[in-house]
C-alpha positions, 0 to 999 in steps of 0.5 A: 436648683438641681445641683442641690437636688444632686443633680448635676449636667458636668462630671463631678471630677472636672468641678474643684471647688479650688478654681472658683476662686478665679470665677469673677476674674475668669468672666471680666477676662472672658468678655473682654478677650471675646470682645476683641475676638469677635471683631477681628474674626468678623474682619477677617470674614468681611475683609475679602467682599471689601476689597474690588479685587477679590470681590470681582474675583467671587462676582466672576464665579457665580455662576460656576458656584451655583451650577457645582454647589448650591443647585444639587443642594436644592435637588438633593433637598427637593428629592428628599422631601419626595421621596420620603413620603413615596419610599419611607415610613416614620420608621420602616420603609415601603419598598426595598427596590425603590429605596436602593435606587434611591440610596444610589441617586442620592450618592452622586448628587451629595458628593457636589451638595455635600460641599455646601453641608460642609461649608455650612457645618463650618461657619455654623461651628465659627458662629456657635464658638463666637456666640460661647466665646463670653459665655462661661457656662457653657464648654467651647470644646466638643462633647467627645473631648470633654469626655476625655479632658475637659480642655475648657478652663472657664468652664472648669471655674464655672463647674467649680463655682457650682459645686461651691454654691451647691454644697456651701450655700445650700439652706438644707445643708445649712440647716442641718449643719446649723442644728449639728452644731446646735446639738453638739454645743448642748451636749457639751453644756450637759456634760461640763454639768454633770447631767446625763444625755439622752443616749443614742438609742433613746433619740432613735425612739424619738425620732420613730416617735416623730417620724412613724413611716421610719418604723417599717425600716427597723432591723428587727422589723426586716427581720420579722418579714424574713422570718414570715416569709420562711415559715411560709415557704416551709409550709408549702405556701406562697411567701407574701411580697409585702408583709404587714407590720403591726400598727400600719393599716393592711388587709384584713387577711394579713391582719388575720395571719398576723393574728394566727401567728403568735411568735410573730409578735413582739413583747409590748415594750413599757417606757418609763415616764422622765422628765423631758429635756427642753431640746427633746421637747422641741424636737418633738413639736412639728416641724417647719420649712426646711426642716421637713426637706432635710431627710430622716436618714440623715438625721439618723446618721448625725445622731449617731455620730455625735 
């Protein structure tokens, strides 16, 4: 759902719709080849404590394990939730000479304990690329390679896949795709018999019509405000951030310096009666559902182009 909102977690380079074509293939693939992978993997890591020979071999060195590795794992981890509430704060620390001492202590004892992170940082990067071995939505490869070359095929035809789903299944863009088509086919009809199209601005009035917040974009609007704001600069005043527009609710201040300011105002402009087209007629009528999703700006740019 945030991909059609244009929101997307992948870069847009690496999301080719041409590799979604393989999405279905690429998963039936992957789960049969991860299947077989983490059976053999699960083997090979349970093959030295099934046979006597290499598991007496472990059972022999117990002790001497947990004396080097596992008991200043257990220290460096009891000292720290000590010393943390001695020598640190949530973001400061409490005393320099205490916490010197402590970086000292904790050095040697890391260097034995660190083996264990170590180790530990490794079966945790065997399991997590056994657990996204079947998954493609997901890349098996580390984040700083990604950044450079995403070397993760499956998850390239996943991207794609989005991408494709995103930009060719998505009810807004359908929508207005659908009306697009709509409009172009009644202005064929209209031209192939001789009648006369709406022009373009005559639809942009419409549109104003339909939709009144669009009126304080207009270019003659923008510059109107500009005009304001100079006149005032020029008399030593202060130019006023946000200059009400005729016809929106403002101040009264504003509508009283509106009021002082005769060339501010623009010539009421008559709009002669026509008869209506039934495609302008139901262009004018509210909308409903998707339509209010699809944005006026967008509308303005299709009506122009057509």
């Amino acid at each position: 759902m945030d991909a059609r909102l244009g929101k997307f977690n992948f870069k847009k380079k690496n999301a080719k719709v041409v590799f979604a074509t393989g999405y279905i293939g690429i998963n039936i693939s992957a789960s049969i080849v991860s299947y077989i992978l983490i059976v053999a993997v699960v083997t090979l890591i349970l093959l030295p404590f099934c046979f006597s020979l290499t598991w007496n071999v472990i059972w022999r060195n117990v002790p001497m394990i947990i004396t080097t590795f596992v008991i200043p794992k257990i220290i460096s981890f009891v000292s720290m939730k000590l010393f943390k509430k001695c020598l640190f704060g949530p973001t400061f620390i409490k005393t320099r000479a205490g916490v010197s001492i402590y970086h000292f202590y904790m050095t040697f004892l890391s260097l034995p304990g660190g083996v264990v992170n170590a180790i530990m940082r490794f079966v945790y990067g065997l399991l997590a690329v056994l657990v996204m071995l079947p998954i493609t939505y997901g890349a098996n490869t580390p984040d700083f390679v990604n950044n450079w070359m995403l070397l993760d095929t499956s998850y390239r035809t996943y991207c794609g896949y989005v991408m494709l789903v995103a930009c060719h299944n998505n009810p807004i863009m359908i929508t207005a795709a659908n009306r697009m088509l709509a409009l172009k086919d009644a202005r064929e009809k209209h031209t192939q018999a001789g009648k006369h199209w709406t022009s373009t601005r005559s639809m942009l009035l419409l549109i104003l019509l339909r939709f009144p917040a669009l009126r304080k974009f207009r270019k003659h609007v923008l510059e109107q405000e500009k005009k304001v704001r100079e006149l005032l600069k020029s008399k030593g005043q202060k130019p006023l951030e946000n200059v009400a527009v005729e016809g929106e609710k403002g101040d009264e201040d504003d509508e009283d310096s509106d009021k002082e300011e005769a060339g501010a105002k623009e010539p009421a402009v008559k709009v002669k009666g026509a008869t209506r087209e039934p495609w302008v007629v139901r262009s004018l009528e509210p909308a409903t559902g998707l339509c209010y999703a699809v944005p006026c700006c967008h509308a303005v740019f299709v009506l122009t182009t057509l």
